[in-house]
C-alpha positions as CSV (number, residue, x, y, z in Angstrom):
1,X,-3.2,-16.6,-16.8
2,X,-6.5,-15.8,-18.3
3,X,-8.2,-15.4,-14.6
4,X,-5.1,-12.7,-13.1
5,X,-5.7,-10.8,-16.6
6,X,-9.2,-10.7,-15.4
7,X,-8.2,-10.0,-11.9
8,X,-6.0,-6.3,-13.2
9,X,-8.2,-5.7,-16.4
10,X,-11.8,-5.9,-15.1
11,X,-12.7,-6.1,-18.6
12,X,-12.8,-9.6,-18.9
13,X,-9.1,-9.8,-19.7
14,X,-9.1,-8.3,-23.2
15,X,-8.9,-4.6,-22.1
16,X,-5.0,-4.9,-22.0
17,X,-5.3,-5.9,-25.5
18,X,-7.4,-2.8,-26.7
19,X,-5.2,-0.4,-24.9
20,X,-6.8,0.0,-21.5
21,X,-3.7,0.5,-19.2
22,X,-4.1,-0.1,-15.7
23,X,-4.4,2.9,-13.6
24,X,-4.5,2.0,-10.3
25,X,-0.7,1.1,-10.6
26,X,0.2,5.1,-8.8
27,X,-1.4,3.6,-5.6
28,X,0.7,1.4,-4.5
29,X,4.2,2.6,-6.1
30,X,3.4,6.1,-4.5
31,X,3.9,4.5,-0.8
32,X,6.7,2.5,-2.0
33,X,8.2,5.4,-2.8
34,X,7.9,7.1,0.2
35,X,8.8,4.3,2.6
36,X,12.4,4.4,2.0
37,X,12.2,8.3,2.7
38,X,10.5,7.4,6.0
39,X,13.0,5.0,6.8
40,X,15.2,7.8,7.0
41,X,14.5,8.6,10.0
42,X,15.0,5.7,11.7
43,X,12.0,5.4,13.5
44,X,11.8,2.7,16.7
45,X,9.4,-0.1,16.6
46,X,6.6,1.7,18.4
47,X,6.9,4.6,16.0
48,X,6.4,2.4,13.0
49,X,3.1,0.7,14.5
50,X,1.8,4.2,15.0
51,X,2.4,4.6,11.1
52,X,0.8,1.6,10.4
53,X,-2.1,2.5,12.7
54,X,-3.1,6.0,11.3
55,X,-2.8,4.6,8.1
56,X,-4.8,1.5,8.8
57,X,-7.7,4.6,10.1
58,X,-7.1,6.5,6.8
59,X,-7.8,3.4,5.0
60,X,-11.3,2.9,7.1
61,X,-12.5,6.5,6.6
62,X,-11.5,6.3,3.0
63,X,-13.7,3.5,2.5
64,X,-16.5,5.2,3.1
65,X,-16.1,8.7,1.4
66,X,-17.4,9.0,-1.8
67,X,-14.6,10.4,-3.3
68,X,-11.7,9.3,-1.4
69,X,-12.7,5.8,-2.1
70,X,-10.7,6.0,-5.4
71,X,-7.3,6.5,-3.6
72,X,-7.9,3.7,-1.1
73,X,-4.1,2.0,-1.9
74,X,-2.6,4.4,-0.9
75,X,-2.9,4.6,2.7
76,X,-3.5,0.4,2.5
77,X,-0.1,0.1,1.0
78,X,1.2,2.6,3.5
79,X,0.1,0.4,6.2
80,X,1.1,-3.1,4.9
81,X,4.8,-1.6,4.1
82,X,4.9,-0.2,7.5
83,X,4.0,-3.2,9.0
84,X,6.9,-5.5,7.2
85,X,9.4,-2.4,8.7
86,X,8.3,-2.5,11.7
87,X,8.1,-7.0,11.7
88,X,12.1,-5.9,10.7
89,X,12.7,-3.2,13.1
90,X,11.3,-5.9,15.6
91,X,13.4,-8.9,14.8
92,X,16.5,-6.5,13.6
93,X,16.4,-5.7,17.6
94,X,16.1,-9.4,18.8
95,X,19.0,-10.0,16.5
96,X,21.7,-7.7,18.4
């Protein structure tokens, strides 16, 4: 318990108890948010590995700006929620 508390605080696990609040929380529930709104539009298999592609490249080039770095969830959690749709899309198919 003590070592995940470490893991999200980065304060040795007591920032949580001084108030500290996580932050980084906003990048990933910002791309869960959107993926349902994608999956509006019923895109094939193909289309979703292009999604996961471009964000995969978002996620490299974020890396190594200086400023961008900060918001590096977002296209990561893009990508890795684009990827279980499209493992879905994929085995919905082989389903039918």
């Amino acid at each position: 318990m003590q070592t995940a508390a470490k893991a999200a605080c980065g304060t040795g696990g007591t920032g949580w108890m001084a108030g500290n609040k996580l932050e980084s929380a906003w990048g990933a529930l910002l791309p869960c948010a959107i993926m349902p709104l994608i999956t509006l539009l019923n895109l094939s298999f193909n289309q979703w590995r292009l999604v996961m592609v471009a964000a995969l490249l978002a996620t490299v080039v974020m890396l190594y700006h200086k400023r961008l770095r900060h918001y590096l969830l977002l296209p990561s959690c893009l990508a890795l929620a684009g990827g279980m749709i499209a493992i879905s899309v994929n085995f919905g198919a082989l389903i039918k």
